[in-house]
C-alpha positions in Angstrom: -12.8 162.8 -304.8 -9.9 163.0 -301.9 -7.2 165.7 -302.1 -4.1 164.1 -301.6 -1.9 166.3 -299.5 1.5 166.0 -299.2 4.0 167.7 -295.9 7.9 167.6 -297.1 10.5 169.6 -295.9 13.7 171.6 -296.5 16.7 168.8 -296.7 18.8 169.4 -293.5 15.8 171.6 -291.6 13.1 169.1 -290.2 11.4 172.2 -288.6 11.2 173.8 -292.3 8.4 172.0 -293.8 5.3 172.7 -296.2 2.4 171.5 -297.3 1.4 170.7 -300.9 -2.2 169.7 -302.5 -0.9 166.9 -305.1 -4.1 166.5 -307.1 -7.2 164.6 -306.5 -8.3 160.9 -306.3 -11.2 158.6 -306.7 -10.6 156.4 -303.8 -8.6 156.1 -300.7 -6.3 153.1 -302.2 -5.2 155.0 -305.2 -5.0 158.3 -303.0 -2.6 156.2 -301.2 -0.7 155.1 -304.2 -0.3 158.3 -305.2 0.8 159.2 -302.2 3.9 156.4 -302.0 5.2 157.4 -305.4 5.2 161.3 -305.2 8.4 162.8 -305.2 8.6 166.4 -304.0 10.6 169.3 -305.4 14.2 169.2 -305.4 16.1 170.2 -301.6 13.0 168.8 -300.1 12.0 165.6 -298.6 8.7 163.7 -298.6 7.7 163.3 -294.7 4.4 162.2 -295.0 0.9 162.4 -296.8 -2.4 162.3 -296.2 -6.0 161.6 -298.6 -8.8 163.9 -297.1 -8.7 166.6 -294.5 -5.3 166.3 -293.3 -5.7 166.1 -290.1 -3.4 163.1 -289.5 -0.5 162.8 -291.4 1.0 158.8 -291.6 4.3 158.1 -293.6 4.9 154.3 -294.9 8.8 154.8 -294.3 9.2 151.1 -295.2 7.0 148.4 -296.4 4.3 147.7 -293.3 6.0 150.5 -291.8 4.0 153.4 -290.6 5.3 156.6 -288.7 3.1 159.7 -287.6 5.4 163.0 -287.2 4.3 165.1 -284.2 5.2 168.2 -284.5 8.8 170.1 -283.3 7.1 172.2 -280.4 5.9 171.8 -276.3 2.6 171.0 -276.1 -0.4 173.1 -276.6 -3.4 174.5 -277.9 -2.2 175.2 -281.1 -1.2 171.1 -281.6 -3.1 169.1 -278.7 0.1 167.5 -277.3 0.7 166.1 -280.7 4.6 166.2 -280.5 6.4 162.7 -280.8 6.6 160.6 -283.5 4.6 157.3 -283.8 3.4 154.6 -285.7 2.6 151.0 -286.1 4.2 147.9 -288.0 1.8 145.2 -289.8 2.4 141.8 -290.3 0.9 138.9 -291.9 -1.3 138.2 -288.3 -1.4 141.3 -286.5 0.1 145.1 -285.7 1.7 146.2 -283.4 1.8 150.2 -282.3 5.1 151.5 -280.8 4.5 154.3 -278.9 0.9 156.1 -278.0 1.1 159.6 -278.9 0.2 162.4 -276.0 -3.8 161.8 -275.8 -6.8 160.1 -276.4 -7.5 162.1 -280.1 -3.7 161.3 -281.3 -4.2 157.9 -280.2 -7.5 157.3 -281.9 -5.9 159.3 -285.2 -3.3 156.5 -285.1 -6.1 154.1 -285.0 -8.1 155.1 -287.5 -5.3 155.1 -289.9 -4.6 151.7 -289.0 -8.0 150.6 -290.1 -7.4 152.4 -293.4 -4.8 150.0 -294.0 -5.6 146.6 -292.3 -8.4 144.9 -290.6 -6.0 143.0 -288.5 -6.0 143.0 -285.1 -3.5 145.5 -283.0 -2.1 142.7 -280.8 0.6 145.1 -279.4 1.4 148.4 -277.9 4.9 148.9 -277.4 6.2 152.3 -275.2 9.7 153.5 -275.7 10.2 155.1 -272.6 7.6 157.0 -270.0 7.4 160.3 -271.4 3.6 161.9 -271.6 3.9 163.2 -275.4 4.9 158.7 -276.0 2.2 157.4 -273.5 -0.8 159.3 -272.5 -2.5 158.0 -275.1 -1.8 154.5 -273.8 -5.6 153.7 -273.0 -7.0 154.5 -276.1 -4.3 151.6 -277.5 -5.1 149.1 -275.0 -8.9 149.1 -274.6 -8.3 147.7 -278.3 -7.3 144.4 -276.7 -3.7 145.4 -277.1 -0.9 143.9 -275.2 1.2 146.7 -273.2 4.9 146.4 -273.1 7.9 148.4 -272.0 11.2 148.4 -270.4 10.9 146.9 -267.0 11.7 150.4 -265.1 8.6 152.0 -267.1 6.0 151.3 -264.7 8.1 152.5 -261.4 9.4 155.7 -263.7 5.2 156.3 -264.7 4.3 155.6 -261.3 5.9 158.4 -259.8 5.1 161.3 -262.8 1.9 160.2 -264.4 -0.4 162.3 -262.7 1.6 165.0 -262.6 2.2 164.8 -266.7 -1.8 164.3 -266.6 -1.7 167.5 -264.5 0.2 169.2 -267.0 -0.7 168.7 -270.1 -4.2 169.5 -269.4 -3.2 172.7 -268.3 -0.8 173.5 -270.7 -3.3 172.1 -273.6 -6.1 173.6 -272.2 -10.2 173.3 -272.9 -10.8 169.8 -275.1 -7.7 167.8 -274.3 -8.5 164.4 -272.8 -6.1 161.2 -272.0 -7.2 158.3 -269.0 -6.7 159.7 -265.9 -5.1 155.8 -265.0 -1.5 155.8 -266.0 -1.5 152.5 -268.4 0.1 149.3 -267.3 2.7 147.4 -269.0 4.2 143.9 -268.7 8.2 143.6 -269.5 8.4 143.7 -273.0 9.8 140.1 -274.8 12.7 140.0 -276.4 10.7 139.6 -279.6 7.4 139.8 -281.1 6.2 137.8 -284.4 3.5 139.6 -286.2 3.1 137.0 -288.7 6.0 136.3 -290.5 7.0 140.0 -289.4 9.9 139.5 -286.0 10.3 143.0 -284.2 13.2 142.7 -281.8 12.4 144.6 -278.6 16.2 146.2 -277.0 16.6 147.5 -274.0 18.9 149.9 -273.1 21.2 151.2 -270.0 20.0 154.1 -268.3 20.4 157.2 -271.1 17.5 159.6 -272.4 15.9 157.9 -269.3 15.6 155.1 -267.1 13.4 153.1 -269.4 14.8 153.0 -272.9 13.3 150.7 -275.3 13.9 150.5 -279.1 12.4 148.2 -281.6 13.8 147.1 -284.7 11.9 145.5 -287.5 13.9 142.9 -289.3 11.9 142.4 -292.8 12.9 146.0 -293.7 16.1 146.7 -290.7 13.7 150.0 -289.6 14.6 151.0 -285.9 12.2 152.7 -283.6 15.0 154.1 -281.3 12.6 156.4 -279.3 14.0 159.3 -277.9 17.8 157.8 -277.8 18.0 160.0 -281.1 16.5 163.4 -281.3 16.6 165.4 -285.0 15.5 168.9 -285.3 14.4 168.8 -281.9 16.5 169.9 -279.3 17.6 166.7 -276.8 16.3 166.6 -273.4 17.9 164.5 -270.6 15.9 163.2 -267.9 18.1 160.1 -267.6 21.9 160.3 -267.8 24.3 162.4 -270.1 27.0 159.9 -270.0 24.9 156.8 -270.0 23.5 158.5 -273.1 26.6 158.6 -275.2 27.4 155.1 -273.5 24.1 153.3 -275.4 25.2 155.7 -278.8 28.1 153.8 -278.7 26.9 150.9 -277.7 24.0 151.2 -281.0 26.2 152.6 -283.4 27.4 149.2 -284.8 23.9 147.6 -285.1 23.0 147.5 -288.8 19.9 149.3 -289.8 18.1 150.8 -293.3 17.0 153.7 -291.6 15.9 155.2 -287.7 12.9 156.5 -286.7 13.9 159.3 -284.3 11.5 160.1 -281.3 11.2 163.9 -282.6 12.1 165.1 -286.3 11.8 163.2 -289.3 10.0 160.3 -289.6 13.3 158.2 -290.9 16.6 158.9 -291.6 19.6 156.9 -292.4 21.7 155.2 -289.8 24.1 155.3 -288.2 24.4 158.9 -289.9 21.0 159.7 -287.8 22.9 159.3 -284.5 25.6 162.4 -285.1 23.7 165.1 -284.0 22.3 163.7 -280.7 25.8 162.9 -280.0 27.8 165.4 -281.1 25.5 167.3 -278.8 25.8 165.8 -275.8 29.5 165.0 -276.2 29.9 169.1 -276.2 27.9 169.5 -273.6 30.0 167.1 -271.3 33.2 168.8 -272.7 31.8 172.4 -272.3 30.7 171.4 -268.5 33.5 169.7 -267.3 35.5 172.9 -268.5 33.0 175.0 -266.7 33.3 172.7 -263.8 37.3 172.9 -263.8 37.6 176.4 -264.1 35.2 177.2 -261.0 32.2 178.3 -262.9 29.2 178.1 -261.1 26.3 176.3 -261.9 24.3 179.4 -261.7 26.4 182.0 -264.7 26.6 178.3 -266.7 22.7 178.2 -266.8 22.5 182.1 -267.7 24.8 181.2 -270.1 22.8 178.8 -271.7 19.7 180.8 -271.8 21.3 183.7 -273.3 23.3 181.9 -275.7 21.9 178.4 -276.7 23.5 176.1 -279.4 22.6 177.0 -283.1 21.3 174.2 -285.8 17.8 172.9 -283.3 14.3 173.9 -282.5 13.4 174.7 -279.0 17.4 174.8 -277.5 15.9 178.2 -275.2 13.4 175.7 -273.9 15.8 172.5 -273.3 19.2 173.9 -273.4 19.5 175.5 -270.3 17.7 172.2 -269.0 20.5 170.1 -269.9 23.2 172.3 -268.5 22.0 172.0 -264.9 21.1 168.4 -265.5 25.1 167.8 -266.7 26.5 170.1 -263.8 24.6 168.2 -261.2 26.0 165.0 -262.1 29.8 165.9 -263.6 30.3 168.2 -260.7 31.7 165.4 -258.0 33.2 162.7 -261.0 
């Protein structure tokens, strides 16, 4: 028998979540079944489930639609650079994976719950932007056979960081933690992919979160993998440009879409709702800066500011808040 176990959390709280044993079942496809149709208690929402030991949680956020929910947090021991969220799209032909979690184990998680699900072949690893909890995992993907493709500015952007995220995250993960010590090559990504009677529209986008935006939009069920462009829960880092964030907000805000799946948070939400808190974020933190900025502040009591007081309503602001500050006073201070 497999214990069906199910992670939902608080409405509104994406770091507020629980898990729930929802009875037992004979076999993994009626596990699954199960799984789809359980509703959890009211004020929560159902973020994913798992049959067995839990150890992998996958959400089917739309039909063919799979998304893995790393958890709000840096990486470390306690979650083995498990913090982004993933997941794959199948189609009548092949799948394709968007995004590659931040090591070998998540990556091989990801792949193992693909074969629970399809014997098709994984044709496609698509990377939303360069950051290590997205792509260390990358070789794991592509020794599959897997196409890799990315934003055209993803393998300069990797070439410069990779060994030093590689660097990082085993020392930050510690004892156990393993991801290829090659940073994974990529071809520019198409402007679409057919799965098999399945199109997934690859976008790029102007410089924002970072250099090397990429989102992917699946037109049977209008889900959008949007990356990192929209944060929930999780705090918003900027390694790219605050302005030429809000610029591709804008610029996405008008694209129809079912749902998102954010980079960090839940693993869907409604769009363009989704979008508001990244933005109204950012946009205060321009506003706030430019204030700073105008009234002589300098960058220094700004960043102490931060620290000591960051913005209520997300998970790790003390980590990324201060972060952003000096990232938006280096580049508003000579506008």
């Amino acid at each position: 028998m497999l214990p069906l176990l199910v992670l939902a959390c608080l409405t509104g709280a994406p770091g507020d979540c629980a898990v729930t044993e929802a009875g037992t079942y004979p076999d993994e496809a009626t596990c699954q079944a199960a799984g789809r149709a359980y509703l959890p208690a009211a004020g929560r929402s159902k973020q994913a489930w798992t049959c067995g030991d839990g150890a992998f949680w996958l959400a089917e956020v739309a039909p063919g639609v799979f998304v893995h929910r790393g958890a709000i947090a840096e990486p470390g021991p306690g979650n083995g650079g498990d913090t982004a969220n993933i997941g794959f799209v199948i189609g009548d032909d092949a799948v394709a994976v968007i995004d590659a979690g931040g090591s070998d184990a998540v990556a091989r998680a990801l792949l193992a719950g693909i074969r629970a699900r399809t014997d098709l072949p994984v044709k496609w690893l698509i990377l939303t932007h360069m950051h290590p909890d997205h792509v260390l995992g990358a070789g794991v993907i592509l020794e599959t056979g897997a196409a890799g493709v990315a934003h055209p500015a993803l393998q300069a952007g990797l070439a410069a960081r990779y060994a030093h995220y590689h660097e990082a995250y085993a020392r930050d993960i510690g004892p156990g933690w393993q991801a290829a010590e090659r940073m994974p090559e990529t071809s520019e990504a198409p402007v679409e992919i057919d799965l098999g009677d399945r199109v997934l529209d690859l976008r790029r986008h102007a410089t924002g979160h970072t250099p090397n935006d990429l989102s992917v939009f699946d037109r049977a069920t209008g889900t959008w993998f949007l990356g990192d462009l929209v944060f929930l829960g999780h705090m918003p880092s900027i390694d790219g440009s605050l302005t030429g964030w809000l610029d591709v907000l804008a610029a996405v805000a008008d694209q129809p879409a079912d749902r998102v799946v954010p980079g960090h948070g839940p693993v869907s939400a409604p769009w363009p709702e989704a979008a508001a808190p990244t933005s109204n974020y950012l946009t205060t933190l321009a506003e706030d800066t430019r204030a700073a900025i105008a009234e002589g502040t300098p960058m220094i009591d700004l960043v102490t500011r931060a620290s000591e007081h960051p913005p209520a309503g997300w998970l790790l602001s003390k980590t990324f808040h201060p972060r952003n500050v000096t990232s938006a006073y280096r580049a508003l201070e000579w506008e």
